[in-house]
py3Dmol code that shows the C-alpha trace and the ligand (Angstrom):
import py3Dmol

protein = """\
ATOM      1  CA  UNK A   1     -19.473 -33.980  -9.436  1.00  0.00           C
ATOM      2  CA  UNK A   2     -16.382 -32.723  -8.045  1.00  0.00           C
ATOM      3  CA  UNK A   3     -14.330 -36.259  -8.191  1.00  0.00           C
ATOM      4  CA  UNK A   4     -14.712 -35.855 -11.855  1.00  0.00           C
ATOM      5  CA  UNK A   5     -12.825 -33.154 -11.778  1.00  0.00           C
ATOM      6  CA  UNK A   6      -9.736 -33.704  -9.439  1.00  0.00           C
ATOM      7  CA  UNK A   7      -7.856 -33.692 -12.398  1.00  0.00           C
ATOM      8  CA  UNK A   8      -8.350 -30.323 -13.413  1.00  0.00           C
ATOM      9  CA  UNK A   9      -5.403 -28.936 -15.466  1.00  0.00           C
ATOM     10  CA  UNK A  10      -3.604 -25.874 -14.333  1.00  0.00           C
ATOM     11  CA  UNK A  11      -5.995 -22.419 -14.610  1.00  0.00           C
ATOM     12  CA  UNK A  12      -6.857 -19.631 -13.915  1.00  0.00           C
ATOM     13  CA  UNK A  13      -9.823 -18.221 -11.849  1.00  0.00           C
ATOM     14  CA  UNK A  14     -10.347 -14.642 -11.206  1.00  0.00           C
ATOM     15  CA  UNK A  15     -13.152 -14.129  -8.304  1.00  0.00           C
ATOM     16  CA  UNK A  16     -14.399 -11.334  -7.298  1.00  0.00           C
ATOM     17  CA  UNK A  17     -16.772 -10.545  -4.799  1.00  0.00           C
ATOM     18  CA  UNK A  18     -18.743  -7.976  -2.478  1.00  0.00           C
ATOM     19  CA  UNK A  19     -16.818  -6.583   0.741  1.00  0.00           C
ATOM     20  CA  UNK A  20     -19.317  -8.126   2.726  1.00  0.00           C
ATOM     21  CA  UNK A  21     -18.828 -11.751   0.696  1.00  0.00           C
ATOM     22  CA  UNK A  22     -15.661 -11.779   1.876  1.00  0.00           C
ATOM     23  CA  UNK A  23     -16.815 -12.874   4.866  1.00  0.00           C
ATOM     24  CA  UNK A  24     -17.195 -16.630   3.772  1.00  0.00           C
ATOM     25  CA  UNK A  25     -15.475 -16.204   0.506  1.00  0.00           C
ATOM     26  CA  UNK A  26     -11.933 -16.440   1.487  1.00  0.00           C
ATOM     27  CA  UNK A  27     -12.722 -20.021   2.964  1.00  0.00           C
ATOM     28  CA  UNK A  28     -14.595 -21.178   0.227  1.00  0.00           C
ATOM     29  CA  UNK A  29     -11.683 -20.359  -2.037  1.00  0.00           C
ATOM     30  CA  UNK A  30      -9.283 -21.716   0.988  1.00  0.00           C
ATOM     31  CA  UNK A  31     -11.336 -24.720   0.279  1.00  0.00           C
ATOM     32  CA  UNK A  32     -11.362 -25.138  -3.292  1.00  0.00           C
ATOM     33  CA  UNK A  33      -7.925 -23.985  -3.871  1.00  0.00           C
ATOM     34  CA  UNK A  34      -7.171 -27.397  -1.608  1.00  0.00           C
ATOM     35  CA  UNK A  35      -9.010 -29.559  -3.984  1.00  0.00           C
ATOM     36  CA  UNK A  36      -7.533 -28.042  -7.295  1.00  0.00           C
ATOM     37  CA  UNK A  37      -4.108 -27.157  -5.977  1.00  0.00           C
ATOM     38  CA  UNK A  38      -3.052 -26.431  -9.840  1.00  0.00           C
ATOM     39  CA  UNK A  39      -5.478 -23.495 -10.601  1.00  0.00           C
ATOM     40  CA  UNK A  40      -4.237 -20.215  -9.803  1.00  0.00           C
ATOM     41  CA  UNK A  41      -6.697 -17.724  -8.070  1.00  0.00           C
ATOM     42  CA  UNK A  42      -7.271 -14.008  -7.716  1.00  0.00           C
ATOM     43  CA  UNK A  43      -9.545 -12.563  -5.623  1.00  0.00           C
ATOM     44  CA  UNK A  44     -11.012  -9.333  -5.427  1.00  0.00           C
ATOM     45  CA  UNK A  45     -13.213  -7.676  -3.045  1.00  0.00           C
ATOM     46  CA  UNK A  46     -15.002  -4.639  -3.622  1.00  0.00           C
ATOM     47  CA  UNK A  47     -18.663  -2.785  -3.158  1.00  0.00           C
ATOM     48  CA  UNK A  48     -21.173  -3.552  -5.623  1.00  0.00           C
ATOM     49  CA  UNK A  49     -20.351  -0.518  -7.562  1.00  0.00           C
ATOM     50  CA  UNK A  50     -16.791  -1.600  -8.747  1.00  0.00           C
ATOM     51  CA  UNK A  51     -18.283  -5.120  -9.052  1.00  0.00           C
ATOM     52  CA  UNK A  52     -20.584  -4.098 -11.730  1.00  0.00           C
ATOM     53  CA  UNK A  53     -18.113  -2.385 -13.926  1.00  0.00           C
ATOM     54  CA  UNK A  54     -15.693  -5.768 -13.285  1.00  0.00           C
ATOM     55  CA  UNK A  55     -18.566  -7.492 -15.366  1.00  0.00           C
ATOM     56  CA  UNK A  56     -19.316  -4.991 -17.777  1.00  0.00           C
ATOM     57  CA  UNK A  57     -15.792  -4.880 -18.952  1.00  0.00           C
ATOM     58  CA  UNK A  58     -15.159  -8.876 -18.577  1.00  0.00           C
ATOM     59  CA  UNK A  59     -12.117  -8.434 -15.954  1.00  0.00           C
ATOM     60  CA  UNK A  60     -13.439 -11.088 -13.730  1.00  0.00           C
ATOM     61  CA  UNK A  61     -14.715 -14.636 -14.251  1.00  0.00           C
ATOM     62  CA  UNK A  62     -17.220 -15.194 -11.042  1.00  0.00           C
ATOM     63  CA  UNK A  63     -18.564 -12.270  -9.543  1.00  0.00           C
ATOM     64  CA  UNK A  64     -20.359 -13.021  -5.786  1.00  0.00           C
ATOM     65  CA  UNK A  65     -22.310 -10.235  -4.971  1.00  0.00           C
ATOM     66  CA  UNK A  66     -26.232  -9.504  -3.793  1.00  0.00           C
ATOM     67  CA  UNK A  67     -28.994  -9.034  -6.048  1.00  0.00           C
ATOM     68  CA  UNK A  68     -27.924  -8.212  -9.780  1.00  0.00           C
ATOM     69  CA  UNK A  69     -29.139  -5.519 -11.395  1.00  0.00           C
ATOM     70  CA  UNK A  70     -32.026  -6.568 -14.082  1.00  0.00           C
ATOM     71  CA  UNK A  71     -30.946  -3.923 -16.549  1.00  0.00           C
ATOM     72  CA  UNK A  72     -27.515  -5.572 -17.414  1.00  0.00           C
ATOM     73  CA  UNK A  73     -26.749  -8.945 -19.234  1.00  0.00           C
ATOM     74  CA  UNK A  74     -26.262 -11.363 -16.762  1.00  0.00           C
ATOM     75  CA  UNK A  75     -26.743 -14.936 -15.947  1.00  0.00           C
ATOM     76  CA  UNK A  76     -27.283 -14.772 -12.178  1.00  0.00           C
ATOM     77  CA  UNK A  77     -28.078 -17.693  -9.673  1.00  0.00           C
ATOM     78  CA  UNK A  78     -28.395 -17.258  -6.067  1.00  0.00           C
ATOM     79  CA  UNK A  79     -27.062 -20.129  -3.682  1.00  0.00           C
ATOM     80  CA  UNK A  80     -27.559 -19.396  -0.269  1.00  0.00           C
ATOM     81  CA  UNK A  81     -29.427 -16.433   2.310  1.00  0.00           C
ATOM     82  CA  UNK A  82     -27.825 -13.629   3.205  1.00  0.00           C
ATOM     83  CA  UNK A  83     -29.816 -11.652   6.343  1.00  0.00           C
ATOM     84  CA  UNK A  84     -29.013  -8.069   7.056  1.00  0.00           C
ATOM     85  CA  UNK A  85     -29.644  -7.496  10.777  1.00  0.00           C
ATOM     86  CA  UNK A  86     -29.974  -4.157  13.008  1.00  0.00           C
ATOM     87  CA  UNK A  87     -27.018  -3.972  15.806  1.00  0.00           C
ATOM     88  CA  UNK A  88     -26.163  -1.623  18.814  1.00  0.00           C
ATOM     89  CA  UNK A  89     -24.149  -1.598  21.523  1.00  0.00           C
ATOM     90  CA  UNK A  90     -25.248  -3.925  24.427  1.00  0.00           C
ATOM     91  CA  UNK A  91     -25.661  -0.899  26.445  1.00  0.00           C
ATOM     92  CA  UNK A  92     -28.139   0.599  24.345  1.00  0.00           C
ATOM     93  CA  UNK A  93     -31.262   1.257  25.432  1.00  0.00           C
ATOM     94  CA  UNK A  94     -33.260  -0.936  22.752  1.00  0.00           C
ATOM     95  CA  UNK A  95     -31.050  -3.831  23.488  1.00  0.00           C
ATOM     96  CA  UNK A  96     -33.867  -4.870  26.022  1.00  0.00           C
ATOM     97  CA  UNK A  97     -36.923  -4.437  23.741  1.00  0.00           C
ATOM     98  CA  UNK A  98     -38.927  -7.174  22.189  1.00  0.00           C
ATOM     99  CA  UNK A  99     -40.007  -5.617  19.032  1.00  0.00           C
ATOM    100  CA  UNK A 100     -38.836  -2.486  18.207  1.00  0.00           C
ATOM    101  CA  UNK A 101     -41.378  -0.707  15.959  1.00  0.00           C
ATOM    102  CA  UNK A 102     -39.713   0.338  12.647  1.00  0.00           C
ATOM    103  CA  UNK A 103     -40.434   4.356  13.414  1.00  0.00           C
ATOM    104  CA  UNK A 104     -39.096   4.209  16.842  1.00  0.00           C
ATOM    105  CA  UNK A 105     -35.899   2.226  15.355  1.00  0.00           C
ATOM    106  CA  UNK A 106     -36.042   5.375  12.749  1.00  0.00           C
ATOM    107  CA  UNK A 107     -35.451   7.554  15.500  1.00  0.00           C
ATOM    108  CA  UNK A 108     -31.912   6.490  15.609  1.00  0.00           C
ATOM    109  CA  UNK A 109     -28.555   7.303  13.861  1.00  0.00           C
ATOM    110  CA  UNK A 110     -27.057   4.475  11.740  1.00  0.00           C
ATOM    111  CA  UNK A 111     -23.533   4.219  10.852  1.00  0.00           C
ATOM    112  CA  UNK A 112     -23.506   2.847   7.419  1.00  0.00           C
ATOM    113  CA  UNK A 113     -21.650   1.323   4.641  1.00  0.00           C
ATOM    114  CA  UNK A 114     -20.696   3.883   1.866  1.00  0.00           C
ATOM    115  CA  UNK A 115     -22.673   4.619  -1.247  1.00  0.00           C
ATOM    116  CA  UNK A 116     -22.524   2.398  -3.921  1.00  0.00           C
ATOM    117  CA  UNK A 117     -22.484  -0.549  -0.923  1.00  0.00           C
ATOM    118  CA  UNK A 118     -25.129  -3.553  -2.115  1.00  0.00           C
ATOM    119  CA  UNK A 119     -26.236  -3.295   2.197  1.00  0.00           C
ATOM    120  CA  UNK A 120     -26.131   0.513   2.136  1.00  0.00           C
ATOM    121  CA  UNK A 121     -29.019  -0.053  -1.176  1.00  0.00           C
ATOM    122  CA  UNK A 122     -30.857  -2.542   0.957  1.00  0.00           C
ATOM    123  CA  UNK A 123     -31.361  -0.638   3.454  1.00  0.00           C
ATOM    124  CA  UNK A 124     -31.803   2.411   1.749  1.00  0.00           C
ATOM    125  CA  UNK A 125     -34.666   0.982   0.012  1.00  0.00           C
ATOM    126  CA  UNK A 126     -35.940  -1.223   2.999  1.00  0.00           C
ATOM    127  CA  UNK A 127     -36.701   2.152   5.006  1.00  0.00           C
ATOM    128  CA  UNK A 128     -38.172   4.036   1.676  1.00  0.00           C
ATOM    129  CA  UNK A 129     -40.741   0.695   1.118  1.00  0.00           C
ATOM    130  CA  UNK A 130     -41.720   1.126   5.005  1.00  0.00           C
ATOM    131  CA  UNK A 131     -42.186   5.009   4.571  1.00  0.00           C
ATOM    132  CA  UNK A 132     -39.691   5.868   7.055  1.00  0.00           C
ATOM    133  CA  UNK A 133     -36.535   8.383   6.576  1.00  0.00           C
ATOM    134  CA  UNK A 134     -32.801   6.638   7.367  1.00  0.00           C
ATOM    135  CA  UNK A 135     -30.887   9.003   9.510  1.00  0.00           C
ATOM    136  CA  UNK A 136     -27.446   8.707   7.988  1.00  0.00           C
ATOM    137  CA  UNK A 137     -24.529   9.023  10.972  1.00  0.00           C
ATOM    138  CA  UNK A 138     -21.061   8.408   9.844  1.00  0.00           C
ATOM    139  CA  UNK A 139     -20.145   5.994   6.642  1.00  0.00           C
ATOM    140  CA  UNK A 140     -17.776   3.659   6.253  1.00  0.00           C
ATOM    141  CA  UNK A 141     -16.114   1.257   3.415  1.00  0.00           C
ATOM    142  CA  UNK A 142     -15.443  -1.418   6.020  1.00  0.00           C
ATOM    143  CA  UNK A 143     -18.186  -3.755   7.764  1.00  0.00           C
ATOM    144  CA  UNK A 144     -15.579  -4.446  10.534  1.00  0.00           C
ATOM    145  CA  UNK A 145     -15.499  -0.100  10.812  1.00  0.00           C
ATOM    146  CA  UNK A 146     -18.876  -0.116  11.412  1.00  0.00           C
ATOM    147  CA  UNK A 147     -19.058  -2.885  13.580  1.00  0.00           C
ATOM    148  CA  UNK A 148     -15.987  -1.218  15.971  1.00  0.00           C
ATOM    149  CA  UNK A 149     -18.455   2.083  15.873  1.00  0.00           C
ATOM    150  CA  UNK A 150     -21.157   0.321  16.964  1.00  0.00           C
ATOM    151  CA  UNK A 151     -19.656  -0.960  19.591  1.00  0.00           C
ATOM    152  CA  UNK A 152     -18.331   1.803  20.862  1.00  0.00           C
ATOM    153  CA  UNK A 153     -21.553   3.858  20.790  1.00  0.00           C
ATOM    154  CA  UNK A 154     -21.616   5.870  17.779  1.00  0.00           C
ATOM    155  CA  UNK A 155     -24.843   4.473  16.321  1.00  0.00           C
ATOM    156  CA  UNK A 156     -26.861   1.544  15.607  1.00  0.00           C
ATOM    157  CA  UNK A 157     -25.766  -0.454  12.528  1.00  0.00           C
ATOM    158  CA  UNK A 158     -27.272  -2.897   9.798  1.00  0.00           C
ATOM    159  CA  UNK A 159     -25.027  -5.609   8.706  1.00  0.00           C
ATOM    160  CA  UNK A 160     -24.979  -8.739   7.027  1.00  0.00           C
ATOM    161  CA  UNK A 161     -25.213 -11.733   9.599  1.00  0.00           C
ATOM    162  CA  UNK A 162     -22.476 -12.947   7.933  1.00  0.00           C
ATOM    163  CA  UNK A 163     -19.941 -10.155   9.026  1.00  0.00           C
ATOM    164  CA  UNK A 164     -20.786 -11.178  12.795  1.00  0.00           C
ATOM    165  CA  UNK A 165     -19.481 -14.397  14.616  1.00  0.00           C
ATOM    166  CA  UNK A 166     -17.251 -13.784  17.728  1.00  0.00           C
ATOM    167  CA  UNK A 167     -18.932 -10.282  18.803  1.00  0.00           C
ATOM    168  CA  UNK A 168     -22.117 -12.122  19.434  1.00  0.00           C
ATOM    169  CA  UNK A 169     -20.908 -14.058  21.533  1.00  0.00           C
ATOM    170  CA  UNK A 170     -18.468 -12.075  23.383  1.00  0.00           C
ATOM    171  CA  UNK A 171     -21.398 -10.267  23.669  1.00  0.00           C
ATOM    172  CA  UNK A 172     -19.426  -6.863  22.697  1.00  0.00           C
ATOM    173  CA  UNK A 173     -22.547  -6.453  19.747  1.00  0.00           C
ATOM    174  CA  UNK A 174     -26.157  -7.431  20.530  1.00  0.00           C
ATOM    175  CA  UNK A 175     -29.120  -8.023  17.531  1.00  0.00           C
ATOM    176  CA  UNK A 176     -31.670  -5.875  18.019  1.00  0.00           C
ATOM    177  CA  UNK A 177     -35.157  -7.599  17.716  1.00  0.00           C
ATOM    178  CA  UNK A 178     -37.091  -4.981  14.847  1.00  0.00           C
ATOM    179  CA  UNK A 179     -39.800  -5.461  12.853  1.00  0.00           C
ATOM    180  CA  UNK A 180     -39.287  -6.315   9.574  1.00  0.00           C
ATOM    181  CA  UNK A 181     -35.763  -7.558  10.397  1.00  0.00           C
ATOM    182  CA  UNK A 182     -34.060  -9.820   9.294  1.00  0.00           C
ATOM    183  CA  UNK A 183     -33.802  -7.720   5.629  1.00  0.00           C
ATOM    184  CA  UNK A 184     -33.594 -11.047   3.638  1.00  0.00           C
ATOM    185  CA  UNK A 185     -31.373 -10.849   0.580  1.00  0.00           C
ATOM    186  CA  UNK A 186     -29.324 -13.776  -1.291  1.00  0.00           C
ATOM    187  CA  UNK A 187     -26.140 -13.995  -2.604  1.00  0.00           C
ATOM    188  CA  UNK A 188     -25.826 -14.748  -6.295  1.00  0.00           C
ATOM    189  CA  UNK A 189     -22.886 -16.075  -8.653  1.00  0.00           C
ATOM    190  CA  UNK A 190     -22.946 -14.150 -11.488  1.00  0.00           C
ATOM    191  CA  UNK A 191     -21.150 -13.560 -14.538  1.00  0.00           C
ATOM    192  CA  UNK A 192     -21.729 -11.825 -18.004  1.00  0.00           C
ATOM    193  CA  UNK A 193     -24.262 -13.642 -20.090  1.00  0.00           C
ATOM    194  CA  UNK A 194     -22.801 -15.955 -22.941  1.00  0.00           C
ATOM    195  CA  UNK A 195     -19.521 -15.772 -21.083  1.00  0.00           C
ATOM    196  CA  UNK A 196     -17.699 -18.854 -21.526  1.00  0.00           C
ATOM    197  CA  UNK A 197     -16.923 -21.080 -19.128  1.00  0.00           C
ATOM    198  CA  UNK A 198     -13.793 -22.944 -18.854  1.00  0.00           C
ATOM    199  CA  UNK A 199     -13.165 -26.550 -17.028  1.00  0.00           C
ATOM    200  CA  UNK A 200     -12.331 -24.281 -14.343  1.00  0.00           C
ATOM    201  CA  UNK A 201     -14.581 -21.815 -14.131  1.00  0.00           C
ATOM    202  CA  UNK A 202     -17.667 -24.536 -14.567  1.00  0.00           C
ATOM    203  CA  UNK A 203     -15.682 -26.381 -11.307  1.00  0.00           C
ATOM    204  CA  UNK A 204     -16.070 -23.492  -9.092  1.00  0.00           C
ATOM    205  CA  UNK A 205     -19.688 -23.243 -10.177  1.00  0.00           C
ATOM    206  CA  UNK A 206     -20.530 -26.515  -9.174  1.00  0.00           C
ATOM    207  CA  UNK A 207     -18.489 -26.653  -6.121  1.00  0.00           C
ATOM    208  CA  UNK A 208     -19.849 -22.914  -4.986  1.00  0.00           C
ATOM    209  CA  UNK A 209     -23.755 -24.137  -5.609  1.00  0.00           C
ATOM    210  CA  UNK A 210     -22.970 -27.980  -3.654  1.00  0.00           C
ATOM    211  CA  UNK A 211     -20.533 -26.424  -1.158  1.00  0.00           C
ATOM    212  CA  UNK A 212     -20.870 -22.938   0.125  1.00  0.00           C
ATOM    213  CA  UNK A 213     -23.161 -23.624   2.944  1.00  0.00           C
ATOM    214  CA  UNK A 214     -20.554 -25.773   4.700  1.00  0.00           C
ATOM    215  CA  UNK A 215     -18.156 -22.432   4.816  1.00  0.00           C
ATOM    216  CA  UNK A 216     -20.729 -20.301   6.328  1.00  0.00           C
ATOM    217  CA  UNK A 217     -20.845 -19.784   9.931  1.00  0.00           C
ATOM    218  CA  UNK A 218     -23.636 -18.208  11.135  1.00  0.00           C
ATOM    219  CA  UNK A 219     -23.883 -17.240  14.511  1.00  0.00           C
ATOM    220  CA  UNK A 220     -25.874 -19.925  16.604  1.00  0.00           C
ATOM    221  CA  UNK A 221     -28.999 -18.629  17.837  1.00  0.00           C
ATOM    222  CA  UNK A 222     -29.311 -16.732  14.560  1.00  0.00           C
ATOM    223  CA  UNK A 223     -31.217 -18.329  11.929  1.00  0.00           C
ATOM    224  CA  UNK A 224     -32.335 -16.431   8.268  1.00  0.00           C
ATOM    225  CA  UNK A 225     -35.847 -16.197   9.292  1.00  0.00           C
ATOM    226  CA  UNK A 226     -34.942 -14.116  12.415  1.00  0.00           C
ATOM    227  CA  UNK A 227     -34.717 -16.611  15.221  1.00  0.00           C
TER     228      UNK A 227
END
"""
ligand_1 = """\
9
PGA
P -21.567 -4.771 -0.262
O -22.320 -5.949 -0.973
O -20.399 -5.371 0.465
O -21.254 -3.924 -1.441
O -22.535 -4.127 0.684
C -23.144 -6.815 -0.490
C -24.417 -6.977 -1.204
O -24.601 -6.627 -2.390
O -25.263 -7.496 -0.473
"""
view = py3Dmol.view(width=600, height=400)
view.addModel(protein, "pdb")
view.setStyle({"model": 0}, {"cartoon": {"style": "trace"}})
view.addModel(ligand_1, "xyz")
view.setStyle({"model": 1}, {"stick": {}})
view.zoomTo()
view.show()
């Protein structure tokens, strides 16, 4: 598909996408930018909040953000899993548990994302569909924030897999084994319905749906389904 294209005419592509998106994003454009060195990209990351009113007022071509809202007019396609997992310190007590029932995990504070976060509504509503109250620590705009807080002891956190890859492994965060965990979400490209779409706009389509898994590093040992 993409050979076709190679000789894509100077553009323009305005991307935006979730904070936590930006986790993969910025290689996937990296990427893309490589193969159609004449189309000139901005990228903009934001919470799901500022993401909707990007689309409701047309500043953006591609939005990539977790589940759209049904109540707006979008066209919405999800290409790949995104798995929100529970973290702590590796000191923490829970670290050595094998399954940590969802009311004892309710027991704890959580440092979380801020209001109007995509995660933050996940898990919001995760804990409300399990009957269980979310004891709110402190908030904070940034998933590396909240990952430095964990660490250091603040609280227990639930982020994105896709926001961890070295702290695994330098063992400095550990997963916590919960029920119900992974959360399992998706990502979606989305953009206003009857929007439309340019030689380079339908490009990044393609090449997000055939190529995004390649730019995605999960940690190994992690899989979607919790393994
Ligand atoms: P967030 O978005 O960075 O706003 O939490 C991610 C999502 O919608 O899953």
């Amino acid at each position: 598909v993409l050979e076709g294209m190679k000789g894509l005419r100077r553009g323009q592509l305005r991307v935006s996408v979730a904070s936590t998106a930006n986790h993969f994003a910025t290689r996937l454009l990296a990427d893309f930018s490589r193969q159609f060195p004449e189309v000139a990209i901005t990228l903009d990351v934001t919470n799901r909040e500022t993401l909707l009113k990007q689309l409701d007022s047309n500043e953006t071509d591609v939005v990539i953000m977790g589940e759209p809202p049904s109540d707006m007019d979008l066209e919405a396609e999800p290409f790949m899993e995104n798995p929100l997992v529970a973290i702590a310190s590796p000191e923490h007590p829970l670290c050595g548990e094998e399954s940590i029932p969802l009311a004892r995990l309710a027991k704890e504070r959580f440092v979380l994302r801020e209001q109007g976060s995509g995660t933050r509504g996940a898990i919001a509503r995760f804990f409300e569909q399990h009957g269980q109250t979310l004891r709110t620590g402190m908030e904070m705009s940034a998933n590396e924030a909240i990952k430095q807080a964990v660490e250091a002891g603040l609280g227990l956190g639930i982020v994105s897999l896709h926001t961890l890859e070295l702290e695994l492994e330098a063992k400095r965060i550990a997963v916590l084994r919960a029920e119900g965990f992974p959360i399992l979400r998706d990502w979606y490209m989305v953009h206003r319905r009857g929007k439309r779409s340019t030689p380079v706009t339908q490009a990044f389509h393609d090449y997000v749906l055939a190529e995004a898994a390649r730019h995605v590093r999960l940690p190994s040992g992690y899989s979607a389904s919790g393994g």
